[in-house]
PLY file of the C-alpha trace (Angstrom):
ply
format ascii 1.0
element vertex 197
property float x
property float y
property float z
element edge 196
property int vertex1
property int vertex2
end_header
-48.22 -44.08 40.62
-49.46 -43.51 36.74
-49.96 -39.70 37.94
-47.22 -39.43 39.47
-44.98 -40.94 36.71
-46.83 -38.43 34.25
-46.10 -35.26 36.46
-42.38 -36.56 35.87
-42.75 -36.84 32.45
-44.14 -33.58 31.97
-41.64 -31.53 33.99
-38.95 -33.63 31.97
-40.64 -32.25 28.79
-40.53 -28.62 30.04
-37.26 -28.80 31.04
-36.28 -30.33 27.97
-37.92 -27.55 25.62
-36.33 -24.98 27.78
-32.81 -26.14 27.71
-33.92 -26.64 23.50
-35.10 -22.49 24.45
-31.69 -21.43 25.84
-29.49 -23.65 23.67
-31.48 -21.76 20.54
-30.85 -18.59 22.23
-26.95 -19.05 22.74
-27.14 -19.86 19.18
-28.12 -16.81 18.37
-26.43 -14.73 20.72
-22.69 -16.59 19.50
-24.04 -15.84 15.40
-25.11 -12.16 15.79
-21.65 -11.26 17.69
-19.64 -13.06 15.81
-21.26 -11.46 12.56
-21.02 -8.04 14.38
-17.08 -8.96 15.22
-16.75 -9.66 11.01
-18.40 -6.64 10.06
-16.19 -4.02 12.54
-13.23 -6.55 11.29
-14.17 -5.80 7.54
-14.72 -2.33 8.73
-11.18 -2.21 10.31
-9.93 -3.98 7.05
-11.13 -1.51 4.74
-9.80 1.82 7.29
-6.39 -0.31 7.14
-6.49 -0.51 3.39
-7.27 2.90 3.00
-4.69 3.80 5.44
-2.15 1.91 3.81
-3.01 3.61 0.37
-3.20 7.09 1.48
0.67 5.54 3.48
1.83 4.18 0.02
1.05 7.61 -2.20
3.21 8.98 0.59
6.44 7.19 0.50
9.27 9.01 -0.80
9.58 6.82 -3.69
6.10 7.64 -4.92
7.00 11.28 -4.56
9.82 11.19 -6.43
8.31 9.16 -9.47
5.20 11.63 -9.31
7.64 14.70 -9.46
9.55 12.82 -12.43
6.31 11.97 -14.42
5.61 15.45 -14.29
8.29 17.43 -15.57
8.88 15.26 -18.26
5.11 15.50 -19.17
5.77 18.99 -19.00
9.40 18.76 -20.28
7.74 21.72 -23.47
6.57 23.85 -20.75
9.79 23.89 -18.72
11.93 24.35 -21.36
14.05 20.69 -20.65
16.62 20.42 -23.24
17.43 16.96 -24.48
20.19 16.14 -22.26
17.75 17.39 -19.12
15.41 14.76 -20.68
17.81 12.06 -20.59
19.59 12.17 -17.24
15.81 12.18 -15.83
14.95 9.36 -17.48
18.11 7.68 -17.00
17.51 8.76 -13.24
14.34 7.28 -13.31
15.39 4.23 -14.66
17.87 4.04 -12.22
15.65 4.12 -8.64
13.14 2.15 -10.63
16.04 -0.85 -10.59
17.14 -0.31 -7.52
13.80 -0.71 -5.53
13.17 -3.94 -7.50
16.42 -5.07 -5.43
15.66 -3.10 -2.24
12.30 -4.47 -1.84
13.34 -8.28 -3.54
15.74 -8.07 -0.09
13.46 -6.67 2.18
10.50 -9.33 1.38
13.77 -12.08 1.80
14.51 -10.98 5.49
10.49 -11.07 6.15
10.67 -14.33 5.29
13.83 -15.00 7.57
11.92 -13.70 10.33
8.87 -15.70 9.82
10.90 -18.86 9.16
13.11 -17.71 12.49
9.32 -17.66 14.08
8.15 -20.82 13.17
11.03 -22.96 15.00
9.88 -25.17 17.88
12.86 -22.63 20.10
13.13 -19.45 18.83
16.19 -17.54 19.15
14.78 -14.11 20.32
18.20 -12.43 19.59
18.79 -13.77 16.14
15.36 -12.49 15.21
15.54 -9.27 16.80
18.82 -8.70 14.62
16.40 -9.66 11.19
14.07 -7.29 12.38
17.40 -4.58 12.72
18.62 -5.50 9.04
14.55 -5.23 7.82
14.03 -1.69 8.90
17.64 -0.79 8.40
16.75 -1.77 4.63
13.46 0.38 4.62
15.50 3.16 5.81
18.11 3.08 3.64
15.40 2.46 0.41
13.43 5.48 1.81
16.89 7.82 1.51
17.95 6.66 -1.47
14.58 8.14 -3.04
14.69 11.06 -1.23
18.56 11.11 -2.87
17.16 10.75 -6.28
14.56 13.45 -5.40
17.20 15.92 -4.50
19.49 14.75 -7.64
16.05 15.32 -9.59
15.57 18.57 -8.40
19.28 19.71 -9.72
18.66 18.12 -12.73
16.65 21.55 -13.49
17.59 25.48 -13.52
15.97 27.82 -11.00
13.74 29.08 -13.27
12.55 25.41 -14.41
12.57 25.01 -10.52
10.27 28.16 -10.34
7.59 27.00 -13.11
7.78 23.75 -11.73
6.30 25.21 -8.27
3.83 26.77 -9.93
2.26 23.57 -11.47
0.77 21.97 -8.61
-1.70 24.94 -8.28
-3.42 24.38 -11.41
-7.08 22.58 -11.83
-5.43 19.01 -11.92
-8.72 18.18 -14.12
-7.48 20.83 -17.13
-3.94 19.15 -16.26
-5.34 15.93 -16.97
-7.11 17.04 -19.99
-3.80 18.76 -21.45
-2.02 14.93 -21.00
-4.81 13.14 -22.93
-4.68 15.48 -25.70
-1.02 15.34 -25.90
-1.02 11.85 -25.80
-3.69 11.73 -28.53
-1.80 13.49 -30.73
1.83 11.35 -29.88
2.57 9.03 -32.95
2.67 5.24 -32.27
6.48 5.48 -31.93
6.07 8.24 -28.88
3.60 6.44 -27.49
5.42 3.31 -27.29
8.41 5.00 -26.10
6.40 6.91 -23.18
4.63 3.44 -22.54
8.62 2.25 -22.00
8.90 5.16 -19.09
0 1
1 2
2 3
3 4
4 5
5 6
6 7
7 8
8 9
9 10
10 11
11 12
12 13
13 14
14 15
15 16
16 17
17 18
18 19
19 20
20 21
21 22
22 23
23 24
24 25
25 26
26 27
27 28
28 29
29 30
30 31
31 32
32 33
33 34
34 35
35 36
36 37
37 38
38 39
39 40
40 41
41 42
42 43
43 44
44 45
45 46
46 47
47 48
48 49
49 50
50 51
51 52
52 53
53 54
54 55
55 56
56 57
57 58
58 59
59 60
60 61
61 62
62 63
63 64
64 65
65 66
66 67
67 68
68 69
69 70
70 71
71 72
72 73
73 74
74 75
75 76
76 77
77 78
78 79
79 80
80 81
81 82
82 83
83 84
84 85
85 86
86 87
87 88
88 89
89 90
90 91
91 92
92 93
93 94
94 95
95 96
96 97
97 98
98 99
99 100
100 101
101 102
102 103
103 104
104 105
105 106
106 107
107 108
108 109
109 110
110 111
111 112
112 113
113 114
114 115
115 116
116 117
117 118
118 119
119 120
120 121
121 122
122 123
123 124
124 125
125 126
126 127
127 128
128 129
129 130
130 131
131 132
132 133
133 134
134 135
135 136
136 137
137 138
138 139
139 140
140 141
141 142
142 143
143 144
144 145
145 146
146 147
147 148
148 149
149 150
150 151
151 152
152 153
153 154
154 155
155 156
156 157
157 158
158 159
159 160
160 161
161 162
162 163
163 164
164 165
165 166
166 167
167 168
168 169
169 170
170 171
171 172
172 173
173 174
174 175
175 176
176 177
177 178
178 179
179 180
180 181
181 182
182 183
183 184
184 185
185 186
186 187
187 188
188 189
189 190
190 191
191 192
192 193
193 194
194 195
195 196
């Protein structure tokens, strides 16, 4: 009967260390995949913010503010005359305004939605219409820059047009280097008023 009990109490204790053995294992199973399924998530993370940058420099808005940066950096070179200089600015200031409102109301209707979103019923056809107005407003914020690109563009003559083209092929590092030695040799009051652009 005392053998008998101890063969019992032995099989117990194997079972019990393997069940400790596969609960250890499971452990480590669930820990490595879910610390494989954060890195390909961090790895997706970091495509999607590079994605998203290389989608940003791309928007027509960017364009248009890269174009405008560089012909008045170059406003000597093209031949601007003062007046040239001024409507671009003006211009510029202009877009930069209106895509403070543009994307002030586009951010509101996201918020719409997600408030539509979070009601115990939601109405399906009220949100679909936010979604509407949202990319309605993206639309209409992406044509008004490519407006203002086009208005930019007649801002210049053909031949400032021509030189213009011809800009881009340069060795964007002796570009660069031009722009910091112009800059270094702005006065305080230039540089505060190109710091205002």
């Amino acid at each position: 009967m005392d053998i008998f009990k101890f063969v019992i109490t032995k099989e117990a204790y194997m079972k019990y260390l393997i069940g400790i053995c596969i609960v250890a294992f499971c452990a480590l199973a669930i820990a490595s995949s879910s610390s494989f399924a954060d890195e390909g998530n961090m790895g997706k993370c970091n495509f999607m913010s590079g994605h998203e940058k290389m989608s940003n420099k791309m928007e027509a808005e960017n364009i248009f503010f890269h174009k405008a940066k560089m012909i008045l950096a170059n406003a000597a070179e093209l031949g601007l005359t003062s007046d040239q200089i001024d409507k671009i600015k003006t211009l510029k200031y202009g877009v930069e305004k209106n895509l403070i409102k543009e994307d002030a109301d586009i951010k509101t209707i996201a918020i719409d939605i997600k408030e539509a979103l979070g009601k115990d019923t939601v109405d399906i056809n009220a949100v679909n219409k936010l979604i509407d107005q949202k990319y309605s407003m993206k639309a209409q914020k992406t044509k008004d820059a490519i407006g203002a690109y086009v208005n930019l563009k007649k801002i210049l003559t053909e031949d400032q047009l021509k030189k213009l083209k011809e800009m881009p092929h340069r060795d964007m590092k002796g570009w660069h280097k031009g722009w910091k030695e112009k800059k270094g040799s702005m006065t305080e009051e230039e540089k505060h008023e190109e710091s205002a652009e």
